[in-house]
NUTORKOL-99318 format. One line per field, with one value per residue (C-alpha): residue number from 1; residue in three letters; z, x, y. Coordinates in steps of 0.2 Angstrom, whole numbers, always signed. Example, Ala and Ser with C-alpha at 12.3 -4.5 7.8 and 13.67 -1.06 7.14 Angstrom:
NUTORKOL-99318
seq = (1; 2)
type = (ALA; SER)
z = (+39; +36)
x = (+62; +68)
y = (-22; -5)
This chain:
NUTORKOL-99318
seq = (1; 2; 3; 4; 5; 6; 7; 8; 9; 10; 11; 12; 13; 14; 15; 16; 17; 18; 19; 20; 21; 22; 23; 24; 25; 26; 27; 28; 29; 30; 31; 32; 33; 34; 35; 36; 37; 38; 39; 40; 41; 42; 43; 44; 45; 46; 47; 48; 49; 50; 51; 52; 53; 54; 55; 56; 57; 58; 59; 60; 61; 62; 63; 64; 65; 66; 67; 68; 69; 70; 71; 72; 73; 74; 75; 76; 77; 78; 79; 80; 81; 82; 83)
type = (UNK; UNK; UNK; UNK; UNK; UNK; UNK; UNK; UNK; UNK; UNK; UNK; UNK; UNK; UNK; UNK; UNK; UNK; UNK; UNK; UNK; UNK; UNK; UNK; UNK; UNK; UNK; UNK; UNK; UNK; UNK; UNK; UNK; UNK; UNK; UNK; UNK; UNK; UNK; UNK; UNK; UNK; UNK; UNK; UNK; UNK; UNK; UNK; UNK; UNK; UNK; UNK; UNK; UNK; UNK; UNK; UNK; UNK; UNK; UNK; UNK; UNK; UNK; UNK; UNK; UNK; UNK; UNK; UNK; UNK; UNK; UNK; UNK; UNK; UNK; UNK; UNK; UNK; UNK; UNK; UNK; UNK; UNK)
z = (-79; -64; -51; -62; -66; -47; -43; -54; -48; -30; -35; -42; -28; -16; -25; -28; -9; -5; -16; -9; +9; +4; -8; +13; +22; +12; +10; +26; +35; +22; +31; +49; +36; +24; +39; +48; +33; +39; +56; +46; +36; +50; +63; +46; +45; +62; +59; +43; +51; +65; +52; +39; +46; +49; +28; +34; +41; +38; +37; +41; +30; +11; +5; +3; -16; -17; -14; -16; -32; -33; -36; -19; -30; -26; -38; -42; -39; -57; -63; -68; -64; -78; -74)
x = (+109; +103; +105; +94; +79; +78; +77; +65; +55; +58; +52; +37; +32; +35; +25; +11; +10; +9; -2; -14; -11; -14; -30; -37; -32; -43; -56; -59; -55; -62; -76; -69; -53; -67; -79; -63; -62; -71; -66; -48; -53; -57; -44; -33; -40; -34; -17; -15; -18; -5; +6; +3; +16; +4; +7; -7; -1; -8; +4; -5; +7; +11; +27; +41; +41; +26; +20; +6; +3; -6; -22; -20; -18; -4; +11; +28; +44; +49; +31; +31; +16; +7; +3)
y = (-181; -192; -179; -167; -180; -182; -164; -161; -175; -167; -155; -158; -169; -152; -141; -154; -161; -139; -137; -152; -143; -123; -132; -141; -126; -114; -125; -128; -110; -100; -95; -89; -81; -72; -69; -59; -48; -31; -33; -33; -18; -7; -12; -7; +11; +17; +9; +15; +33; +32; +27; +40; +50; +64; +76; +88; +97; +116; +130; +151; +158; +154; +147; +156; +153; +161; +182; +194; +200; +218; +211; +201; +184; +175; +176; +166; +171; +171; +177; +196; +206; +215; +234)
């Protein structure tokens, strides 16, 4: 029961003594962290682009799922055209 009590207390002196530290570190970089922000936000845009993995790309022809109905709309494979 010893060894349990003192973890706990171990513990609760940790997480207080980092919670103390992250409580001086924001207050005191806060402005240069929150000032950084939008630089942040529009280095992130090109990034995020490179790293999209380009989905647009565009095709000239239609699926093969799909074909032309009479009308010239554009019909399932499983769709039956009406006369």
């Amino acid at each position: 029961m010893q060894m349990d009590s003192a973890k706990f207390l171990s513990r609760v002196a940790l997480f207080g003594f980092l919670g103390i530290a992250v409580f001086f570190l924001w207050t005191e970089h806060r402005a240069h962290l929150l000032g950084a922000l939008p630089y942040v936000l529009l280095l992130a845009c090109p990034l995020m682009h490179l790293l999209h993995g380009g989905h647009h790309h565009r095709r000239s022809t239609p699926p093969p799922s799909t074909r032309e109905g009479a009308e010239g709309r554009s019909v399932a494979k499983g769709d039956v055209d009406e006369p």
